[in-house]
C-alpha positions as CSV (number, residue, x, y, z in Angstrom):
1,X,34.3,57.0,84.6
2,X,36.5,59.8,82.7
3,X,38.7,61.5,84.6
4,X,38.6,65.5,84.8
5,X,40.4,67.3,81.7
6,X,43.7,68.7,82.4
7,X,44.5,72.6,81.8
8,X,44.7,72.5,78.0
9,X,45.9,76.6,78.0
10,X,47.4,78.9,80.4
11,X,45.3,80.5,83.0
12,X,43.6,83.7,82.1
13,X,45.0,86.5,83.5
14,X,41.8,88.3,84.9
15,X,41.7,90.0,88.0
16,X,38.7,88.3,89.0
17,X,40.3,84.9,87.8
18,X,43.6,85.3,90.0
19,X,41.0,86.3,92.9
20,X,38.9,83.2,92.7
21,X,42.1,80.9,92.6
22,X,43.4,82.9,95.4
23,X,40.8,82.1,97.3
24,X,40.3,78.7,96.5
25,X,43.8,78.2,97.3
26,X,43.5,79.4,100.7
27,X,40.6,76.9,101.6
28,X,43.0,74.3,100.4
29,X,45.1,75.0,103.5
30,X,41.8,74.9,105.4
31,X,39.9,71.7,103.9
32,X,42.2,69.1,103.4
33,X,41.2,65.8,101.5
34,X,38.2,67.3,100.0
35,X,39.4,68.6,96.4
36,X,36.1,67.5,94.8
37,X,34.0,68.9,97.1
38,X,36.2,72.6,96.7
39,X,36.1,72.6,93.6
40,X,31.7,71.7,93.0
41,X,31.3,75.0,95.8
42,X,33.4,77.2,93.5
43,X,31.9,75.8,90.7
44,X,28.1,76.5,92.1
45,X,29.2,79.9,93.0
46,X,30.3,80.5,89.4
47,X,27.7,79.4,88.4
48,X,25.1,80.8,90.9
49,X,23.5,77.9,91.9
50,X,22.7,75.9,94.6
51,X,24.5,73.2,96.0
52,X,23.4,69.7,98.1
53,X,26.1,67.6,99.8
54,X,25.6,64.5,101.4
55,X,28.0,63.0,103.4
56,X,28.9,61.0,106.8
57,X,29.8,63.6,109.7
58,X,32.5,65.1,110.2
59,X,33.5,65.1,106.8
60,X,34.3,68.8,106.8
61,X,30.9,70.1,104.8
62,X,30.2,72.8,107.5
63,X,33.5,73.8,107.5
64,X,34.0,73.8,104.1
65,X,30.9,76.7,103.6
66,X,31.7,78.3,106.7
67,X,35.6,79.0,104.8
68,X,34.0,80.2,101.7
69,X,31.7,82.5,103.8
70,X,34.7,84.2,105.7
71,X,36.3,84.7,102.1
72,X,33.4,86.4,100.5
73,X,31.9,90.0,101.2
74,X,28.5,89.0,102.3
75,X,26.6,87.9,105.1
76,X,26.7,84.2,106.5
77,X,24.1,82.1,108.3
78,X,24.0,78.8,109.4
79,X,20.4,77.4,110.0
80,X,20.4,73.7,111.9
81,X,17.4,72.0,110.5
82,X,15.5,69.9,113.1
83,X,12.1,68.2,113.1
84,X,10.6,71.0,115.4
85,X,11.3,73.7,112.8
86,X,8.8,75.5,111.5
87,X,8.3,77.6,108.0
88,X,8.6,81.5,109.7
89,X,11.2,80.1,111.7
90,X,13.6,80.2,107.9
91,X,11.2,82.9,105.9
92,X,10.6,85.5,108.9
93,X,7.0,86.8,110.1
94,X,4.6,89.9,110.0
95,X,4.5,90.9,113.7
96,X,1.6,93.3,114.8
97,X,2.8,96.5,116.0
98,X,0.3,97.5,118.7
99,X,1.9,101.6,118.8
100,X,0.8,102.1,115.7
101,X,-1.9,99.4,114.3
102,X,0.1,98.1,112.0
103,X,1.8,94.4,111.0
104,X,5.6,95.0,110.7
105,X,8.0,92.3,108.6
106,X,10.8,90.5,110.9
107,X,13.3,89.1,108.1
108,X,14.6,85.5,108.9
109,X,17.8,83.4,109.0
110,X,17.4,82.9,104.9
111,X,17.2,86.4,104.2
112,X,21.5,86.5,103.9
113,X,24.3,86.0,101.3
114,X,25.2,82.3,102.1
115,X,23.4,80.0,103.5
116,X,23.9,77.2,104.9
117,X,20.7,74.2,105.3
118,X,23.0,71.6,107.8
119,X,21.0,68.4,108.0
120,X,17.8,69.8,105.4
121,X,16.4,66.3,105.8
122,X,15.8,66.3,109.3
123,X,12.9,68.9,108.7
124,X,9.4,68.4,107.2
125,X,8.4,68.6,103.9
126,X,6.5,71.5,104.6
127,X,9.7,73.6,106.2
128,X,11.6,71.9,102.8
129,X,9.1,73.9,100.7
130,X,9.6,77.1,102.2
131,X,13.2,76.7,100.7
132,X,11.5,76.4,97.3
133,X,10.7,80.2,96.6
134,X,13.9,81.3,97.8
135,X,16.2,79.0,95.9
136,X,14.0,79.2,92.5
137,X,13.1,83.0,92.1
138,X,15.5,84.7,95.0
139,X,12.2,86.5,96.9
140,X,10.1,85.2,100.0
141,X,6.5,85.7,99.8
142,X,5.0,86.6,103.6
143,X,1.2,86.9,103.7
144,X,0.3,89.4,100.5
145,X,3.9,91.1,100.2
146,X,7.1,89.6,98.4
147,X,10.6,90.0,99.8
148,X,13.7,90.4,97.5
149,X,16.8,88.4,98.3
150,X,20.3,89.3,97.7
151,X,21.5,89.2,94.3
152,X,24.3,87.6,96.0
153,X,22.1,84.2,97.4
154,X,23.4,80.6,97.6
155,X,22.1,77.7,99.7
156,X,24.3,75.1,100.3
157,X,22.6,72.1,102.1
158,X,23.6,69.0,103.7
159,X,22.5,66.0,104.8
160,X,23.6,62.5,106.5
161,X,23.1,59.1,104.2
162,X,23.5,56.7,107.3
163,X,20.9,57.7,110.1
164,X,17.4,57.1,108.6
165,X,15.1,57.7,111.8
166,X,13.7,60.9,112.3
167,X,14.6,62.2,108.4
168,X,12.3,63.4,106.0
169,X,13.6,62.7,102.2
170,X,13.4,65.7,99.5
171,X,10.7,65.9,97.4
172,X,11.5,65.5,93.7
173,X,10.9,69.5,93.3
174,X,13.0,70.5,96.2
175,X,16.4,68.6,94.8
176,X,15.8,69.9,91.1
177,X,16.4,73.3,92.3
178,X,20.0,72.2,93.6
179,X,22.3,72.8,90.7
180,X,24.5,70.3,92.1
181,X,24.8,66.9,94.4
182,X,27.9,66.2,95.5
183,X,28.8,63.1,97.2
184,X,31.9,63.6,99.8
185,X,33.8,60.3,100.9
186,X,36.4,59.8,103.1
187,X,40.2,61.1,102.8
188,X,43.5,58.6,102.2
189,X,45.2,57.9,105.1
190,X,48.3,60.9,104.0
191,X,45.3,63.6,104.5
192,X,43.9,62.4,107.3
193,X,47.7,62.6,109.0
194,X,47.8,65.8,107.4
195,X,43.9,66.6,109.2
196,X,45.5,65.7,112.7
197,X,48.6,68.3,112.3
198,X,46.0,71.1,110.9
199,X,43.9,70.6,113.9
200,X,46.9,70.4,116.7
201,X,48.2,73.3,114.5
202,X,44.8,75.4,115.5
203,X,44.1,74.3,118.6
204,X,47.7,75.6,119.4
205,X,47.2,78.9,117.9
206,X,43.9,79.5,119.8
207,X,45.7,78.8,122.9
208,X,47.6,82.1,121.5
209,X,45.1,84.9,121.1
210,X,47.5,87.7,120.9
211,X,49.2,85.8,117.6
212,X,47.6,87.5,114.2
213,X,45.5,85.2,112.0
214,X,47.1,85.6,108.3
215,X,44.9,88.2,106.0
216,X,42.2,86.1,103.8
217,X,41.2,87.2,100.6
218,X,38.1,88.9,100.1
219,X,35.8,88.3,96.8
220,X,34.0,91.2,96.3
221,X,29.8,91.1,94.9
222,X,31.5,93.0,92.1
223,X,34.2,90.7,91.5
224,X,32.0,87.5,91.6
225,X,29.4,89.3,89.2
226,X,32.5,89.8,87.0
227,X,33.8,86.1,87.3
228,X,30.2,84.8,86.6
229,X,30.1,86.9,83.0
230,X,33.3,85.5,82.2
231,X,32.0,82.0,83.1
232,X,29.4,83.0,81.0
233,X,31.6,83.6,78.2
234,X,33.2,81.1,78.0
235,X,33.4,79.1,74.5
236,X,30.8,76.4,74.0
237,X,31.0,74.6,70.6
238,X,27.6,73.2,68.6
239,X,29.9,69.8,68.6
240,X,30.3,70.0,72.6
241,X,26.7,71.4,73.1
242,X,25.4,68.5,70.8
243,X,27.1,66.3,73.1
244,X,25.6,67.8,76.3
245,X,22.1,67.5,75.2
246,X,22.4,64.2,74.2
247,X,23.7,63.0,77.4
248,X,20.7,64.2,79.1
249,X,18.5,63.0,76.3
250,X,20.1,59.4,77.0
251,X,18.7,59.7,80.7
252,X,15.0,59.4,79.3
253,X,15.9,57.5,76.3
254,X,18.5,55.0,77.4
255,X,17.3,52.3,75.0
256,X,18.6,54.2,72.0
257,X,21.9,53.2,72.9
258,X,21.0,50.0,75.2
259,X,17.3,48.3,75.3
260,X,18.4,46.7,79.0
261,X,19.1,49.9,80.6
262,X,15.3,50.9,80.6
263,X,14.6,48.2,83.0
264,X,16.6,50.4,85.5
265,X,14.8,53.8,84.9
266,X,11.8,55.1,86.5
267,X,12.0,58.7,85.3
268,X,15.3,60.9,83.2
269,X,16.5,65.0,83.8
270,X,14.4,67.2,83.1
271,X,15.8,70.3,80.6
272,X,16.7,71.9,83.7
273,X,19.8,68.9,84.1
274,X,20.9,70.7,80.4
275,X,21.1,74.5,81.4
276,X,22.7,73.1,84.7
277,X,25.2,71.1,82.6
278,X,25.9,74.1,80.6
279,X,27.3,76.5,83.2
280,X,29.1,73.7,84.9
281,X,31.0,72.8,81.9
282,X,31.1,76.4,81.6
283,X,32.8,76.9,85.1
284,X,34.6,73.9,85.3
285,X,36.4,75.2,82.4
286,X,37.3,78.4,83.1
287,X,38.5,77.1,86.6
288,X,41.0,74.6,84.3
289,X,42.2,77.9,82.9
290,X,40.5,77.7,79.3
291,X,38.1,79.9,77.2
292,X,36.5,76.6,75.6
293,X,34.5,73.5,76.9
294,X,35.9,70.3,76.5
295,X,34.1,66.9,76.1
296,X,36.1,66.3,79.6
297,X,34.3,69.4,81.3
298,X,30.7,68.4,80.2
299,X,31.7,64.8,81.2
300,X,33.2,65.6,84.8
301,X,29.9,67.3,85.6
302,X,27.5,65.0,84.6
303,X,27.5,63.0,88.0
304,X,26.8,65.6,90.0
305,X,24.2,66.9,88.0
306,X,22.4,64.0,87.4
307,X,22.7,62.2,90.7
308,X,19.6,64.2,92.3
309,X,17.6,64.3,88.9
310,X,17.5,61.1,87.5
311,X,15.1,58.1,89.4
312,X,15.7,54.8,89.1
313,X,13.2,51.5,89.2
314,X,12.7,49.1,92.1
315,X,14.9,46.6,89.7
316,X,17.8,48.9,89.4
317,X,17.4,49.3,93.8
318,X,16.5,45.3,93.9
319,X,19.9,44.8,91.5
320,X,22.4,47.4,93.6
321,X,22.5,49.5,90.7
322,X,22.8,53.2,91.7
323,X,22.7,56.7,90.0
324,X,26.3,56.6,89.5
325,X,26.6,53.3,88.0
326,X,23.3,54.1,85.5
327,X,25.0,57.9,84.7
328,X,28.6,56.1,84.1
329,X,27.4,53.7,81.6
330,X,25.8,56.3,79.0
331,X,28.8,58.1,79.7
332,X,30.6,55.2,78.1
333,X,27.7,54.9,75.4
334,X,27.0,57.9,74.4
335,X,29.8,59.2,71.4
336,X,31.6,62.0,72.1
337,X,31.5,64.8,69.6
């Protein structure tokens, strides 16, 4: 599969830029092993999406949100899905006010900043739906009145491939509103040594409580808002943008490039994968230091993208053949602009 583009050009000089590497730089010291991972929460928060990671435990994937919480102005809340969870226990209630005669609203846990869904297929479908409204349109609807969200709203979610018992799977709907699905493997045998000294490292320091933390940057609503417009911005030729679209094309028309690859596919992306592919690229890009999307950028991104959007046939399952594997050969396929 290609390998990410290197920085082609040198790294804007922004203020917002130089924040957002700041920061990501400090969670580097904090997450070790994980560089993919990093880089795809950045890259959601760019982009303001939503983000789905699956992953064994103790991968780092709570820690890794609960890092880019404490570096953001916001509000932060983790919600531990379980099978006993309920729809008002994540969207909030009316509760009657007997003083007065009237129903009063009680917000919820999704009613912050960032949010984090830890183990989102351990719930029911039906507490997986009341996720829907708040990821797609950023407003909870609670008998006849709707809620606004932040402006500032991301949900990242996470979930356990090994242990199947007592786990509900996402609905096709629920995982196309993720922007992202990012797979998190284990780290090399240098970063898990490097793990073990972080962790004696902290566990030392909090045996010190009168010892300082170091200061964190802080990304401001203000400077994210001005990040995401330069994101935005960022240079997207008809060549590149050609290319994109037929990627995703090639996801629901495989047979124009291979007639045997059909066998494998049940259903392709939706348009949706496109405009997610766009401010990907878009970010990924701008996070390489460059005004312009490269072939590299639109190609990086297309995993993570498609993994949750594109379903495969019983034949591809019966054969072993994945996503990945499916999404790797139309990369090699498809021409690049």
């Amino acid at each position: 599969m290609p390998s990410e583009s290197p920085v082609d050009s040198p790294t804007p000089n922004s203020s917002s830029h130089q924040a957002v590497l700041l920061a990501r730089q400090q969670m580097t010291r904090q997450i070790i092993g994980q560089k993919t991972l990093l880089d795809r929460l950045f890259i959601a928060l760019l982009s303001d999406g939503h983000l789905l990671v699956e992953g064994a435990p103790g991968l780092a994937k709570t820690r890794a949100v609960n890092t880019l919480a404490e570096l953001i102005e916001g509000d932060f809340q983790r919600i531990q899905f379980t099978p006993d969870l309920l729809p008002a226990d994540l969207t909030g209630t009316e509760i009657w006010q007997p003083e007065n005669g009237q129903f009063s609203f009680k917000s919820g846990p999704l009613f912050h900043n960032i949010i984090l869904a830890d183990e989102i297929n351990r719930a029911s479908a039906k507490v997986q739906s009341a996720l829907l409204e708040s990821m797609a349109e950023r407003q909870i609807t609670v008998g006849n009145t709707t809620h606004a969200l932040p402006s500032l709203y991301m949900v990242m979610a996470t979930q356990n491939p090994i242990e199947q018992e007592g786990t509900f799977p996402l609905p096709e709907a629920q995982l196309d509103r993720f922007l992202l699905h990012v797979n998190v493997g284990y780290p090399t045998i240098e970063e898990e040594t490097k793990i073990l000294r972080l962790n004696q490292a902290e566990a030392t320091r909090s045996l010190q409580p009168e010892k300082l933390e170091d200061t964190k940057q802080m990304l401001s609503e203000k400077m994210l808002n001005q990040a995401r417009k330069e994101v935005l911005e960022v240079h997207l030729s008809p060549a590149v943008e050609r290319y994109m679209v037929e990627l995703v094309v090639a996801t629901r028309e495989p047979s124009r490039y291979d007639a045997s690859l059909s066998k494998y596919l049940e259903y392709g992306a939706s348009p949706r994968a496109t405009l997610a592919l766009n401010r990907t690229a878009r970010a990924h890009a701008w996070l390489q230091g460059r005004d312009y999307v490269s072939p590299g950028d639109v190609q990086a991104m297309l995993p993570d993208v498609l993994r949750h959007r594109v379903i495969l046939s019983y034949q591809a399952q019966a054969e072993g053949i994945d996503v990945d594997q499916f999404v790797g050969r139309l990369l090699d396929l498809v021409p690049v602009a």
